[in-house]
C-alpha positions as CSV (number, residue, x, y, z in Angstrom):
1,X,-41.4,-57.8,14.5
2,X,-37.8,-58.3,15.1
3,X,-37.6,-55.0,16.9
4,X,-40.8,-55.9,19.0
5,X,-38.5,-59.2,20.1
6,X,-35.6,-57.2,20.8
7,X,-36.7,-54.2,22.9
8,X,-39.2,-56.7,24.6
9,X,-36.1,-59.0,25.2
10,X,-39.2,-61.7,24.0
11,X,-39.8,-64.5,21.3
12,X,-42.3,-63.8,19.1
13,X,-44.6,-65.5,16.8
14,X,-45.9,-64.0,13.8
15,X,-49.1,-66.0,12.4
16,X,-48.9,-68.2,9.5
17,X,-51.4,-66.0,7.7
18,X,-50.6,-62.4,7.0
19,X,-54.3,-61.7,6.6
20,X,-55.4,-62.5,10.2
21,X,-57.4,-59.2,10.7
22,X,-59.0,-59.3,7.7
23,X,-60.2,-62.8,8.3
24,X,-61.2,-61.4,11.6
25,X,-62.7,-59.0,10.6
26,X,-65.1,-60.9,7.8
27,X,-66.2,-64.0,10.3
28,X,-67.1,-61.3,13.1
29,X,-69.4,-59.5,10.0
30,X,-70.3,-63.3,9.4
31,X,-71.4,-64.2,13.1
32,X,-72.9,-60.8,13.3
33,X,-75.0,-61.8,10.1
34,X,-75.9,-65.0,11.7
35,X,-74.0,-67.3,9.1
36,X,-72.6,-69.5,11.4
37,X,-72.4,-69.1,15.6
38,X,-69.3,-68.1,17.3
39,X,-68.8,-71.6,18.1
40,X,-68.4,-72.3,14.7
41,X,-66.1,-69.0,13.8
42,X,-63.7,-70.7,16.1
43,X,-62.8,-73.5,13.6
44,X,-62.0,-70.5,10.7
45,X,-59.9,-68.6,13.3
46,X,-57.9,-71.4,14.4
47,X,-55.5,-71.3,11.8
48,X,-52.7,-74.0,10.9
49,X,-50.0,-72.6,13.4
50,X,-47.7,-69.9,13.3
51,X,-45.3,-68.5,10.7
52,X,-42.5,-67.0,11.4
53,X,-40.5,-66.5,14.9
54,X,-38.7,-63.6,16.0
55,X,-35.8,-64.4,18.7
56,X,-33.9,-61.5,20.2
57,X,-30.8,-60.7,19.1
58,X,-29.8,-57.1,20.1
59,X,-28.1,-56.0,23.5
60,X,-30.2,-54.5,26.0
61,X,-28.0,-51.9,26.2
62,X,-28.2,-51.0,23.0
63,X,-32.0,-50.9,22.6
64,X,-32.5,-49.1,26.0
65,X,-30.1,-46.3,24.4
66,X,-32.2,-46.8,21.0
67,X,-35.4,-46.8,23.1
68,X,-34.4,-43.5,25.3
69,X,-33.6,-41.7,22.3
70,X,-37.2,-42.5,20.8
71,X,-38.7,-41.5,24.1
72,X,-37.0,-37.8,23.4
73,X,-38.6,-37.8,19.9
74,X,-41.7,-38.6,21.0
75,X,-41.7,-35.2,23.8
76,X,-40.6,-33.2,21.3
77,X,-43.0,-34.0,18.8
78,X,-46.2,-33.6,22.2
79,X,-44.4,-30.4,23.2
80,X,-45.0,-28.9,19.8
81,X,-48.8,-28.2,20.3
């Protein structure tokens, strides 16, 4: 995620639970069951705030260089077909 922040040039913020798409996941299946509306799915999903949070930290220069070079790997590796 620290990457994400630094070649977004963003803050970002990582939910407090690392299981967020598999609780997703199970209350869709559960609304989709008709266990509860989606009304009330929205008081599982809500969560207790966000974990961790990822400032960046590298110079734009730097992950525009890093960036560019992964661009080059990525036409290679289409080019190869």
């Amino acid at each position: 995620m620290q990457m994400q922040s630094d070649v977004l040039g963003k803050t970002i913020k990582r939910a407090a639970s690392a299981e967020t798409t598999a609780l997703g996941a199970a209350v869709a299946a559960g609304v989709g069951a008709g266990l509860w509306t989606a009304a009330e799915a929205l008081g599982v999903v809500k969560g207790d705030g966000t974990g961790d949070e990822f400032v960046p930290q590298r110079d734009m220069e730097e992950v525009e260089g890093e960036y560019a070079a992964w661009m080059r790997a990525v036409e290679t590796v289409i080019g190869m077909k």
